[in-house]
C-alpha positions as CSV (number, residue, x, y, z in Angstrom):
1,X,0.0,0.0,0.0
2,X,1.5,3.6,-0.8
3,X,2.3,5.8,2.1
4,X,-1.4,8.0,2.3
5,X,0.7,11.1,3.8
6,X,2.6,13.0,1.6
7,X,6.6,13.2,2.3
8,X,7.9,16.6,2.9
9,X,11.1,17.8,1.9
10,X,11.7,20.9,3.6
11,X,15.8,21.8,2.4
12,X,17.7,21.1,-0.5
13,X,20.6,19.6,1.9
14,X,17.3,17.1,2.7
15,X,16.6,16.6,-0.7
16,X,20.1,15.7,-1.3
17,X,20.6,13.5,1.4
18,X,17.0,11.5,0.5
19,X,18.4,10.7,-2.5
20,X,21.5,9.9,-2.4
21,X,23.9,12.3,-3.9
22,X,26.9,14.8,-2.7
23,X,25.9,17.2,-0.1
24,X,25.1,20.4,-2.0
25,X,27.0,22.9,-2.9
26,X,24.7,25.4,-1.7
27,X,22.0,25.4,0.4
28,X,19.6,27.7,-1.1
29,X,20.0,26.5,-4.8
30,X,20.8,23.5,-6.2
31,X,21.2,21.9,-9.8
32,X,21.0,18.4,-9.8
33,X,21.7,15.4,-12.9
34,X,19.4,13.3,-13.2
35,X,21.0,10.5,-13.8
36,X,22.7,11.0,-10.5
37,X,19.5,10.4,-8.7
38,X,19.0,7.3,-7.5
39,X,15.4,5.4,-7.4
40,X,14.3,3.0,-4.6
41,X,11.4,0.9,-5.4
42,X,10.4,1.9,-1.3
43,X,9.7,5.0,-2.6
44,X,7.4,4.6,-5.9
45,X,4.0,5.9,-6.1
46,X,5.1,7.4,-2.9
47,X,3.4,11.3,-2.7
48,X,6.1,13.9,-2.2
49,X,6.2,18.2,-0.9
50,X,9.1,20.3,-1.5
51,X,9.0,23.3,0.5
52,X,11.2,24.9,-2.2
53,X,10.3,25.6,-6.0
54,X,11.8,23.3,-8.5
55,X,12.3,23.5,-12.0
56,X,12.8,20.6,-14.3
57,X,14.4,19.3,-17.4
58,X,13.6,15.6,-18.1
59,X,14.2,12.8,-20.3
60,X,13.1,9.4,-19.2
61,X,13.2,5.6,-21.0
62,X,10.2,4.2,-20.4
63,X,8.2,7.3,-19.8
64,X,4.9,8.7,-21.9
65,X,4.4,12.2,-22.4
66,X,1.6,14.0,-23.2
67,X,0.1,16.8,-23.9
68,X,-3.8,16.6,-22.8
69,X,-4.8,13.7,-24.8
70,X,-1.9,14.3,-27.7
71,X,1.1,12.3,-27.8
72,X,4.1,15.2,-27.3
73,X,6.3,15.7,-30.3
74,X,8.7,17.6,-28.7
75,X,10.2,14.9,-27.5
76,X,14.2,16.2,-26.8
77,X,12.9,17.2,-23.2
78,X,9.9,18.2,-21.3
79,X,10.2,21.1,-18.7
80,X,7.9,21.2,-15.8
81,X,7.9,23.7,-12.6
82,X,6.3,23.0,-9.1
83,X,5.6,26.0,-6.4
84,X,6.3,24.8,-2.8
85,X,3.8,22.8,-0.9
86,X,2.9,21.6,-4.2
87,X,2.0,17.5,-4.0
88,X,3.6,15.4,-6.6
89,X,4.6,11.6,-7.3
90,X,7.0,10.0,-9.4
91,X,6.1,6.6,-10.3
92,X,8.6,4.4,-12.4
93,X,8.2,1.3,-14.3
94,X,9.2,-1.8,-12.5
95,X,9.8,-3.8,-15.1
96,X,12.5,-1.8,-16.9
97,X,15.5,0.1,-15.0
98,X,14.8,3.9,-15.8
99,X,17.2,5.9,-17.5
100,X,17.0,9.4,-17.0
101,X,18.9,12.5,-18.2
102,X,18.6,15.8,-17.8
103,X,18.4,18.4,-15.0
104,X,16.8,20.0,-11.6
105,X,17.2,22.9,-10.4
106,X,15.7,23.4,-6.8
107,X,15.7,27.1,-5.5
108,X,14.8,27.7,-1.5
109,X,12.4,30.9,-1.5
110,X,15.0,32.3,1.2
111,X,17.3,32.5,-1.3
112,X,15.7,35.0,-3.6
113,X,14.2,37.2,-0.7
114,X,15.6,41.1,-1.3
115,X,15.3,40.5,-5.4
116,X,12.8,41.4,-7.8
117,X,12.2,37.9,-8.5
118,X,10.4,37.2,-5.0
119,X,7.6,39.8,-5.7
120,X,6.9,38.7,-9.7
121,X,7.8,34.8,-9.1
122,X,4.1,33.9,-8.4
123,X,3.1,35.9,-11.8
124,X,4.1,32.9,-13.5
125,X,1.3,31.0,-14.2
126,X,3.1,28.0,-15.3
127,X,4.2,27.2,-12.0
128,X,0.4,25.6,-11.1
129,X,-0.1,23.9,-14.3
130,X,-0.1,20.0,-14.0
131,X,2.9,17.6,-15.1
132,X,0.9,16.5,-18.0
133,X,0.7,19.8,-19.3
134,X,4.8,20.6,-19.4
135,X,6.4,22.4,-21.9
136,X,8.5,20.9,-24.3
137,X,10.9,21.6,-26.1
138,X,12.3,22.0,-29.7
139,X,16.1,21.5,-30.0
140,X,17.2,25.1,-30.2
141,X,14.9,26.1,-27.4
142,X,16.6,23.3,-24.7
143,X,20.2,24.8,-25.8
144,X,18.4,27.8,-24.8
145,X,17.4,26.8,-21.3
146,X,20.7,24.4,-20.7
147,X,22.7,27.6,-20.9
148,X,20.8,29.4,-18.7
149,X,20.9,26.9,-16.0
150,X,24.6,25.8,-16.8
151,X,25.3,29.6,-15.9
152,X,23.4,29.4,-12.5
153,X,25.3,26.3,-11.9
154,X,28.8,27.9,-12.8
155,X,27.9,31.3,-10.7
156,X,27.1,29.1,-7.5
157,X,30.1,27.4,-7.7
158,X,32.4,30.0,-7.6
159,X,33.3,32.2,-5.1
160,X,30.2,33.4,-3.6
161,X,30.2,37.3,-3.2
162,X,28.1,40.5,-2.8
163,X,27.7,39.9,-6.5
164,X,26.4,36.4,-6.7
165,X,22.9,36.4,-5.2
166,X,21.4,38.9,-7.9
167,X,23.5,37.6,-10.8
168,X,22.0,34.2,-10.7
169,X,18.8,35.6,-9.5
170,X,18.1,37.1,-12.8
171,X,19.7,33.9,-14.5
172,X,16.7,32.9,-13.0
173,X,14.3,35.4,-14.2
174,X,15.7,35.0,-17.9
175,X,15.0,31.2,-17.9
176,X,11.1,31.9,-16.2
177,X,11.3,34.7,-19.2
178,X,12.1,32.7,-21.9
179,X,9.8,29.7,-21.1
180,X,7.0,32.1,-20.5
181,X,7.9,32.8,-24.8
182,X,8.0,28.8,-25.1
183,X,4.7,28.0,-23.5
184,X,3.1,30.8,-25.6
185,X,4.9,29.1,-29.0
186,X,3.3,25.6,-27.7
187,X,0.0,26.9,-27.4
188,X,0.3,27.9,-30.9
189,X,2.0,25.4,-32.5
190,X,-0.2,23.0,-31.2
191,X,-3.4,24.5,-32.6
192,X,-5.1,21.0,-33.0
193,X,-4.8,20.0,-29.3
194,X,-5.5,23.7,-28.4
195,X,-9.1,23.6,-30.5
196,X,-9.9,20.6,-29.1
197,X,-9.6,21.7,-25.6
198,X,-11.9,25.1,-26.7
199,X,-14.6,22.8,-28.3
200,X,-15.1,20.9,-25.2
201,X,-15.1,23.9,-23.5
202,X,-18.0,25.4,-25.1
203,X,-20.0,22.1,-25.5
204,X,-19.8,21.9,-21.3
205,X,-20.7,25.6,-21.4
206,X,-23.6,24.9,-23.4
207,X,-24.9,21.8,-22.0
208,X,-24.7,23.2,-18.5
209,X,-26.5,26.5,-19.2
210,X,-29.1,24.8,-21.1
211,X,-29.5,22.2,-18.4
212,X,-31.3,22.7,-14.6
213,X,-27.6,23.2,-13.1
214,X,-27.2,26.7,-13.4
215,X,-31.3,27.2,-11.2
216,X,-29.7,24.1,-8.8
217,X,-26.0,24.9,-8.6
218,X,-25.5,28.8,-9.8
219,X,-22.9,29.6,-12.3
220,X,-20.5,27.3,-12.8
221,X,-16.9,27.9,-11.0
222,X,-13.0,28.1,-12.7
223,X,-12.4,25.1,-10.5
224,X,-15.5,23.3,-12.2
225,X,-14.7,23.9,-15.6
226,X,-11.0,23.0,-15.2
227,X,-11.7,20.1,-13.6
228,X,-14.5,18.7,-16.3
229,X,-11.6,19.7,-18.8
230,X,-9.1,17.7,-17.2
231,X,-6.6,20.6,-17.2
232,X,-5.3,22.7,-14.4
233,X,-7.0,26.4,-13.6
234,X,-4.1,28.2,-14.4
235,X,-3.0,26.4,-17.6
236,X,-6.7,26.6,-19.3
237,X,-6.3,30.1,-18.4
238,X,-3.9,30.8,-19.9
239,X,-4.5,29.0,-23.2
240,X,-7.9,31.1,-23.6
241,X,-5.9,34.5,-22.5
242,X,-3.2,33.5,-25.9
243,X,-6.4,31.9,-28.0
244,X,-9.6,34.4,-27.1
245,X,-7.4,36.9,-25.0
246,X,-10.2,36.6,-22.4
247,X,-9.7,34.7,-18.8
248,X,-12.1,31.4,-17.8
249,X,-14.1,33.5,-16.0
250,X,-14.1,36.2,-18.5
251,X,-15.3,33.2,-21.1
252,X,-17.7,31.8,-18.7
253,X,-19.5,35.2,-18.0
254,X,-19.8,36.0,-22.1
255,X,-21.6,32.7,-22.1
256,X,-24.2,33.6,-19.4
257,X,-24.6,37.3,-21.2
258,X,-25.8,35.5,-24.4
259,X,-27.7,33.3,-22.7
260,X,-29.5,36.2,-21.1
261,X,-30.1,38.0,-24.3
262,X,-31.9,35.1,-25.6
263,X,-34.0,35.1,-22.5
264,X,-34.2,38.6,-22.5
265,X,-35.3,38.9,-26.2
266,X,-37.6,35.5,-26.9
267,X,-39.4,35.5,-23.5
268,X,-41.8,37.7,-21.6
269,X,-40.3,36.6,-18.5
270,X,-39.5,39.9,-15.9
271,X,-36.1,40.3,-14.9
272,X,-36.0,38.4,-11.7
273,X,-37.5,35.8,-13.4
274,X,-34.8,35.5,-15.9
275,X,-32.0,36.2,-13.7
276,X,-33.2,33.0,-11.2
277,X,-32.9,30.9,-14.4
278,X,-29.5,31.9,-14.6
279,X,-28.9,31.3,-11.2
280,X,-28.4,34.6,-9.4
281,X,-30.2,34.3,-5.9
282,X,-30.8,38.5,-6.0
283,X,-31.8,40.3,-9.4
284,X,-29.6,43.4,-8.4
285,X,-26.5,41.2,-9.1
286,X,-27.6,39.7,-12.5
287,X,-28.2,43.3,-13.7
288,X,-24.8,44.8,-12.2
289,X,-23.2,42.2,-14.5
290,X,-25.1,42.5,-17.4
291,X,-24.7,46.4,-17.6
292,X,-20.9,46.3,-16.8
293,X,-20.8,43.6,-19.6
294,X,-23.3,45.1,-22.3
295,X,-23.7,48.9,-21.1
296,X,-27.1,48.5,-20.9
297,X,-29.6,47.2,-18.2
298,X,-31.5,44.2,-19.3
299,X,-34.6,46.4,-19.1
300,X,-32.7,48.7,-21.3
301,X,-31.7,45.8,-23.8
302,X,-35.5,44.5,-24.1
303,X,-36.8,47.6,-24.8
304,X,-33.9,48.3,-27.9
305,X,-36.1,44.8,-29.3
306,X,-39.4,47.4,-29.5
């Protein structure tokens, strides 16, 4: 039976120790080989915290990627980037002994405290999307990334000065930088996958707000939507910000305003009585949204029908 309770991890020294390589170099920052890690079948399908943010660079024998229900074709590497006191498991394939290259670069929040980078870090969106929605990467964009981190590595190493700190904190900043550029190339480049996702999005739209769920539940959430998806909240969000330029929510409200014009404009229903259809427990609320979102009140908009 796999351990319920997730292990936590709460330095990189501990991280080191767990799994069995050199004591690190630093304490605050790390970049680690992959193939220097060693795997204990104790530990698989065991559920893990960090209490640092960790950044990686992966390529694995006997290891699927994929990107929602596409097969990745980006196949030289898959990057993928976890927030503390994020839960994660690493499962590998009993039957074959794993071969892994590639990189990890761990980075304490301690050690970027002072910088810029602690107050835009959490503007990255990418760092809540789920494994199976990594990034990867073409050939020229991995040499890319590999430099940047081979620098961070190189700067830690040396003789740590007054200098060092911000120097590999905007190493850092470049690399969140330039795979912020890459995850915007994937969702265009993968137009296909990307459609597919948007067409499921506004079937569940339209099935819900056509159904009883929106009188019985309200509107339906982020979380919801996401969730009936099968992608994260952040990452769907960011795919309709790059395809539509509008948020979930954003998407989700446009759906309800159309559905209230039709009601609005085919019905003789009053006001409350349309905005209980659509789930809004006080009228004053449905008509807020539907001015800020049309400039008119829905009184206003049925009359412009006369």
């Amino acid at each position: 039976m796999p351990n319920k309770k997730p292990y936590r991890i709460k330095t990189i020294s501990e991280f080191h120790r767990f799994r069995g390589l050199p004591a690190s170099e630093h304490p605050l920052i790390s970049v680690i080989d992959y193939a220097s890690i060693k795997h204990s079948n104790e530990n698989n399908s065991m559920s893990w915290v960090l209490d640092f943010y960790a950044i990686s660079l992966k390529k694995s024998s006997h290891t699927k990627f994929k990107y929602g229900h596409q097969q990745c074709d980006f196949d030289e590497g898959s990057l993928f980037f976890m927030s503390p006191n994020q839960v994660f498991r690493v499962e590998v394939d009993k039957n074959h002994k794993p071969v892994n290259s590639g990189w990890l670069l761990l980075i304490h929040p301690e050690f970027i405290w002072g910088t810029a980078l602690a107050k835009t870090i959490k503007q990255y969106d990418f760092f809540d999307y789920a494994i199976n929605e990594a990034l990867f990467l073409s050939p020229n964009e991995e040499l890319t990334i590999n430099s940047i981190v081979q620098n961070i590595k190189k700067e830690y190493r040396t003789s740590v000065d007054k200098f060092s700190k911000q120097i590999i904190s905007t190493h850092i900043e470049n690399l969140l930088s330039y795979s912020e550029r890459f995850y915007n190339r994937q969702f265009v480049t993968r137009e296909k996958t990307n459609h597919q996702i948007l067409e499921r999005l506004e079937k569940l739209l339209t099935d819900y707000f056509n159904s009883d769920d929106l009188i019985i539940k309200g509107l339906p959430s982020v979380l919801y939507v996401s969730e009936e998806l099968n992608v994260s909240q952040s990452y769907l969000g960011s795919l309709l910000r790059v395809q539509t330029g509008q948020n979930t929510q954003q998407h989700i409200h446009n759906k309800l305003i159309e559905k209230a014009k039709e009601r609005l404009s085919t019905t003789d229903l009053s006001i409350s009585e349309v905005a209980y259809e659509l789930g809004f427990e006080h009228s004053q609320s449905f008509s807020k949204l539907f001015k800020t979102k049309t400039n008119l009140s829905p009184l206003e908009f049925r009359h412009s029908f006369n």
